[in-house]
KEDO-971702 format. One record per residue (C-alpha): x, y negated, z negated. Coordinates in nm, 4 decimals. Example, Ala and Ser with C-alpha at 12.3 -4.5 7.8 and 13.67 -1.06 7.14 Angstrom:
2
NODE     east    north       up
NODE   1.2300   0.4500  -0.7800
NODE   1.3670   0.1060  -0.7140
END
This chain:
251
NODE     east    north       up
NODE  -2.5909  -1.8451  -1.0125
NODE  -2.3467  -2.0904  -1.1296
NODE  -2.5219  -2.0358  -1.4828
NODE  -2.4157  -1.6588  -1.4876
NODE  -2.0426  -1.7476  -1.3977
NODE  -1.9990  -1.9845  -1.6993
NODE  -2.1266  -1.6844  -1.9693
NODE  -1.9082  -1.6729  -2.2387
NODE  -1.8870  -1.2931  -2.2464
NODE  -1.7571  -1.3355  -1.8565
NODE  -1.5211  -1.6159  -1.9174
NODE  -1.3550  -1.4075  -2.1536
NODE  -1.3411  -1.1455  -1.9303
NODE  -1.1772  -1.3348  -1.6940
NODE  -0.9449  -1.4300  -2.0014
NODE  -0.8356  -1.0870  -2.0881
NODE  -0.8113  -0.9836  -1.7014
NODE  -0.5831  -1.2157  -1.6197
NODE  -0.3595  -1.1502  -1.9441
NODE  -0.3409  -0.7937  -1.8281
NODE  -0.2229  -0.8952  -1.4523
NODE  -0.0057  -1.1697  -1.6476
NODE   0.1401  -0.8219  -1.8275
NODE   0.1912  -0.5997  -1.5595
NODE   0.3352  -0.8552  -1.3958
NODE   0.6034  -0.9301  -1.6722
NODE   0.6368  -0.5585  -1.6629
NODE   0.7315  -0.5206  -1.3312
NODE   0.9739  -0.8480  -1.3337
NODE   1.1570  -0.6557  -1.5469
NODE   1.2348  -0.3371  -1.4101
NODE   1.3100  -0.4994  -1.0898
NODE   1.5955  -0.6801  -1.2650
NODE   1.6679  -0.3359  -1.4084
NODE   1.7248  -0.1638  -1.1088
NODE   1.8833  -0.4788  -0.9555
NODE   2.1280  -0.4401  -1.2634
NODE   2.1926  -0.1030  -1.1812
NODE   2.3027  -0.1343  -0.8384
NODE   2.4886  -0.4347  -0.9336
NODE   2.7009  -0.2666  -1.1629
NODE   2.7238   0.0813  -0.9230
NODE   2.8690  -0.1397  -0.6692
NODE   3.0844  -0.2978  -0.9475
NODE   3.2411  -0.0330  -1.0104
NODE   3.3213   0.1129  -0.6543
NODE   3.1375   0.4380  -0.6731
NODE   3.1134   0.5751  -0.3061
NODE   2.7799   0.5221  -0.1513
NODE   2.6054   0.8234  -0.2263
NODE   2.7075   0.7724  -0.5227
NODE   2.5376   0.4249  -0.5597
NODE   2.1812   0.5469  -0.4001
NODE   2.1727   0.8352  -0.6757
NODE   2.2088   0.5594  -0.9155
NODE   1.9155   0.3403  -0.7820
NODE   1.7349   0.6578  -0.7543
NODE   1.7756   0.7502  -1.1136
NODE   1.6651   0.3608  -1.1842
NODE   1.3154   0.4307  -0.9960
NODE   1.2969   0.7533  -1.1652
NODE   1.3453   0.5751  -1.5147
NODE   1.0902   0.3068  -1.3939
NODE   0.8563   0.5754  -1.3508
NODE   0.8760   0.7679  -1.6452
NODE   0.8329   0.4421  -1.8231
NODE   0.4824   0.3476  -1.6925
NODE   0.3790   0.6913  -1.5811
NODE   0.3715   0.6615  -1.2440
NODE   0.5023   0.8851  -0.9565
NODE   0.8631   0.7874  -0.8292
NODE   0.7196   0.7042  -0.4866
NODE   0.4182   0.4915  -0.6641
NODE   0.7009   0.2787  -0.8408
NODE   0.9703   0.2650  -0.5626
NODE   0.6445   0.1002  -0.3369
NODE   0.5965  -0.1594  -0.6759
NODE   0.9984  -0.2437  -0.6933
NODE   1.0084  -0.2660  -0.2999
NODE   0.6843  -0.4954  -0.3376
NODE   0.8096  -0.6751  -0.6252
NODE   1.1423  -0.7804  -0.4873
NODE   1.0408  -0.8546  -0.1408
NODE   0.7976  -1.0766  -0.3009
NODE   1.0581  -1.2631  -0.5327
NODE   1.3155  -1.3404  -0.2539
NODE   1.0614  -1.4025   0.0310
NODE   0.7323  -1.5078  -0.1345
NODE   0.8181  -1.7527  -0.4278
NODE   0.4538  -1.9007  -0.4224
NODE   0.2800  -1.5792  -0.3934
NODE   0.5087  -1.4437  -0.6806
NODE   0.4301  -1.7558  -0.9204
NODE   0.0715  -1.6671  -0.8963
NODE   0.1269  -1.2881  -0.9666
NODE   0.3696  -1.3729  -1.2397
NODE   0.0018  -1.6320  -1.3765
NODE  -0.2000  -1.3574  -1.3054
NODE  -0.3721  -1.5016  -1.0229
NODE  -0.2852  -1.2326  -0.7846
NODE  -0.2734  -0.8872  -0.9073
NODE  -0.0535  -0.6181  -0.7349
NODE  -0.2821  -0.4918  -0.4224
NODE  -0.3274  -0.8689  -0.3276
NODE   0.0414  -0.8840  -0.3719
NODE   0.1320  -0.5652  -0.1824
NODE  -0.1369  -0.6514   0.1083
NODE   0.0123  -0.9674   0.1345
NODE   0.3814  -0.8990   0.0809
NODE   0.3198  -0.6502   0.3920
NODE   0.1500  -0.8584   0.5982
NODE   0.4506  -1.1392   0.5700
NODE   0.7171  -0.8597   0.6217
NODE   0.6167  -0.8384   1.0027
NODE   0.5961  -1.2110   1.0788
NODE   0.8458  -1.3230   1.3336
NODE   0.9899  -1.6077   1.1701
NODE   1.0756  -1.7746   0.8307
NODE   0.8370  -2.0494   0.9425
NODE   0.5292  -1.8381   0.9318
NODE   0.6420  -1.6592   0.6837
NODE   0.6237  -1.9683   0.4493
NODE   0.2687  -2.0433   0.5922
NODE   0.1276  -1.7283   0.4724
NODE   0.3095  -1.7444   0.1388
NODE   0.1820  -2.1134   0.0668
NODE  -0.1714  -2.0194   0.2024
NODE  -0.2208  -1.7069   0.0079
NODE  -0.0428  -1.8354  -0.3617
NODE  -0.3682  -2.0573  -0.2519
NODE  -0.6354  -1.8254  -0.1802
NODE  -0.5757  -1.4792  -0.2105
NODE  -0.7092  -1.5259  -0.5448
NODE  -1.0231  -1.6212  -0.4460
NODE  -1.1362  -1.3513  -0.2199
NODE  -1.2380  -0.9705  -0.3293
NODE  -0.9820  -0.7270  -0.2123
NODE  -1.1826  -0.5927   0.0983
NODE  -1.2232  -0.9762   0.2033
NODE  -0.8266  -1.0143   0.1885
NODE  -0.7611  -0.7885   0.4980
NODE  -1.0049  -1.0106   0.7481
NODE  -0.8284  -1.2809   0.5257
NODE  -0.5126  -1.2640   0.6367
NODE  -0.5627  -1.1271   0.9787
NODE  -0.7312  -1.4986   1.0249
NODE  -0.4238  -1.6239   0.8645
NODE  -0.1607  -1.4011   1.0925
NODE  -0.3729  -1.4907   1.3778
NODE  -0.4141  -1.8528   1.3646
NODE  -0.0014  -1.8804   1.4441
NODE  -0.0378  -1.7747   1.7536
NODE  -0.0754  -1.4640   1.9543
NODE   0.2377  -1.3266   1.9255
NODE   0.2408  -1.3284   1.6007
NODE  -0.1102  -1.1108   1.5570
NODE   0.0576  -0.8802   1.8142
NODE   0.3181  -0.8410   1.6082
NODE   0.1163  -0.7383   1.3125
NODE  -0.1000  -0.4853   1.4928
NODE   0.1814  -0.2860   1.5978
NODE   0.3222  -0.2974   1.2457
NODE   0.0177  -0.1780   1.1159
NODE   0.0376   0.1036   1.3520
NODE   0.3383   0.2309   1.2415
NODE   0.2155   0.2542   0.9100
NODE  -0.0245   0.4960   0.9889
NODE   0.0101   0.8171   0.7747
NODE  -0.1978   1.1010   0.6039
NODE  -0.2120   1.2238   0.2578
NODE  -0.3724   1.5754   0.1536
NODE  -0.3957   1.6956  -0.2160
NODE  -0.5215   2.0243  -0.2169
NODE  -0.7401   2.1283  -0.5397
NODE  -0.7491   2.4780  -0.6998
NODE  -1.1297   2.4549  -0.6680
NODE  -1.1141   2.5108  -0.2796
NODE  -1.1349   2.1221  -0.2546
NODE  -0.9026   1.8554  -0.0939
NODE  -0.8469   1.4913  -0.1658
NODE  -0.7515   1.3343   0.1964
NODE  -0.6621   0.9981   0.2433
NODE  -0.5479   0.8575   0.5461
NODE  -0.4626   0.5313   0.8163
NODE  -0.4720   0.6103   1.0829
NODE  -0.5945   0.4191   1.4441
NODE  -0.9306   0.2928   1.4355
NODE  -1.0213   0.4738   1.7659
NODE  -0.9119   0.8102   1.6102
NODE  -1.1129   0.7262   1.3043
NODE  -1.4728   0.6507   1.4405
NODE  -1.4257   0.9466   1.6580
NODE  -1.3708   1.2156   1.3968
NODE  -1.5319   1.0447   1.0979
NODE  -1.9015   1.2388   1.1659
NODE  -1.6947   1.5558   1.1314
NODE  -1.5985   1.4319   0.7647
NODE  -1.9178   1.3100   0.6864
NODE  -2.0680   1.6487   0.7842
NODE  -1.7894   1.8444   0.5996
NODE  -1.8814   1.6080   0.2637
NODE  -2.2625   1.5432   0.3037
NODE  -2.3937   1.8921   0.5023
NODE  -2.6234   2.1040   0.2775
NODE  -2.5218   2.4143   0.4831
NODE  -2.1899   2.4101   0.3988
NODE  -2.0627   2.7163   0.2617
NODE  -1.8782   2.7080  -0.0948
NODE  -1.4986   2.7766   0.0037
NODE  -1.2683   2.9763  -0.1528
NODE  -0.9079   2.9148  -0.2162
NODE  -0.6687   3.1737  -0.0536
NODE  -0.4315   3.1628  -0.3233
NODE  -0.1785   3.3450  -0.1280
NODE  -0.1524   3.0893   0.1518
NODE  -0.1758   2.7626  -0.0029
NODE   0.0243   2.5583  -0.2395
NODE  -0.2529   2.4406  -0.4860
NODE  -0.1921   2.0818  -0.6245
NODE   0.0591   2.0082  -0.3449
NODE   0.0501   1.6489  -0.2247
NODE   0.1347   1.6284   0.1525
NODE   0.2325   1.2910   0.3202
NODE   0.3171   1.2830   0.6597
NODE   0.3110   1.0883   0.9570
NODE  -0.0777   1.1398   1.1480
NODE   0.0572   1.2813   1.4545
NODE   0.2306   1.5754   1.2712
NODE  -0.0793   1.6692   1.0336
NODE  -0.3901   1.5501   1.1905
NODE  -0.2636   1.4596   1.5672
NODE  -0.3992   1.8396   1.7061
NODE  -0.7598   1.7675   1.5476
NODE  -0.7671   1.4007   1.6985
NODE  -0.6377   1.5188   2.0406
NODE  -0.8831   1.7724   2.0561
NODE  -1.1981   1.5078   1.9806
NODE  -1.0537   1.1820   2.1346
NODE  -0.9139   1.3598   2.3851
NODE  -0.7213   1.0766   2.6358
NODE  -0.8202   0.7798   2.3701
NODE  -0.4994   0.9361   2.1723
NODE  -0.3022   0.7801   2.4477
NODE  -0.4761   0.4420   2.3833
NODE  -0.1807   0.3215   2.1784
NODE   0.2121   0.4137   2.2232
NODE   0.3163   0.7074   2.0278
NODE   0.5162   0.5915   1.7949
NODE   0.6164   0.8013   1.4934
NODE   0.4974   0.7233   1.1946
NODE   0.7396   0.5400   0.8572
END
């Protein structure tokens, strides 16, 4: 197959791929020093704190109108983005090349925010700026987890429990009597009720719902930690599995 990789029309490909990454990267670079500016010169100037987080706020709201994303889609980017700069400085080389692109950089960037020391955090950093380019985005996750895990046990404990506070659930309801749901959530929890959302998408008895535009906020995107949306539905199929892990409230 080496033949097909080598075809001109997918070399340029490649080409114009990773000038677009190289882009959005250069993009991003500078709206991070943007909103670094801004608090900079908040602080500069002694407004009161409040004060200073409605400026940073107006920054990511700026940021957002910019590129057209939502303010919490671009606060996530910035959060990424600087994290990445001061902790990361292979790993953000190879996203400013376009050798990582910004999932790669935000799986990563997470991953190396729960390590236990500086030490392992440079290990991942030097290993991914390595590799991470290499592997599809669904390989990345077993990826690093290999990574994480090779350091010891302690430190794949460590990630595990970060990764379960991160759980959360997000529900856009349509005005077609349809919702979007997207969630993380344990695994446990998952296999156990996933037949019930594979029935609800895939059954050909399903009845065609309709909206009850009195009680529900059409277009309204929900995100909230699992146990306060989801947790009575999970409880009520996993029943004592719930317990499996320590509740801990979601971010």
């Amino acid at each position: 197959m080496e033949h097909v990789a080598e075809d001109p029309a997918l070399l340029q490909a490649r080409e114009y791929q990773e000038a677009e990454r190289q882009a959005a990267a250069r993009k991003l670079a500078v709206l991070v020093a943007y909103r670094a500016r801004l608090r900079y010169e908040a602080q500069a100037t002694g407004l009161p704190t409040l004060a200073r987080a409605e400026a940073e706020k107006a920054a990511v709201r700026h940021a957002a109108l910019a590129l057209g994303y939502s303010e919490w889609t671009m606060t996530q980017m910035l959060n990424t983005a600087e994290y990445s700069q001061d902790e990361l400085p292979r790993t953000w080389a190879a996203f400013l090349s376009g050798v990582v692109d910004m999932p790669r950089l935000r799986e990563i960037a997470t991953t190396a925010s729960g390590m236990l020391t500086a030490e392992h955090r440079a290990v991942v950093d030097q290993a991914a700026a390595q590799h991470a380019g290499s592997v599809n985005p669904g390989e990345l996750q077993s990826w690093l987890n290999r990574t994480v895990a090779s350091l010891g046990e302690a430190e794949y404990a460590r990630r595990c429990e970060k990764a379960y506070e991160s759980r959360y659930v997000r529900i856009v309801h349509g005005d077609d009597g349809m919702s979007d749901i997207e969630a993380r959530i344990p695994t446990l929890a998952a296999a156990q009720i996933q037949k019930h959302l594979y029935a609800a998408a895939h059954s050909a008895r399903a009845t065609v719902p309709v909206p009850d535009r009195a009680g529900l906020r059409l277009g309204r995107t929900v995100r909230q930690p699992v146990r306060r949306t989801v947790g009575w539905s999970v409880r009520r199929l996993v029943g004592p599995c719930w317990r499996a892990a320590p509740e801990t409230p979601g971010p």
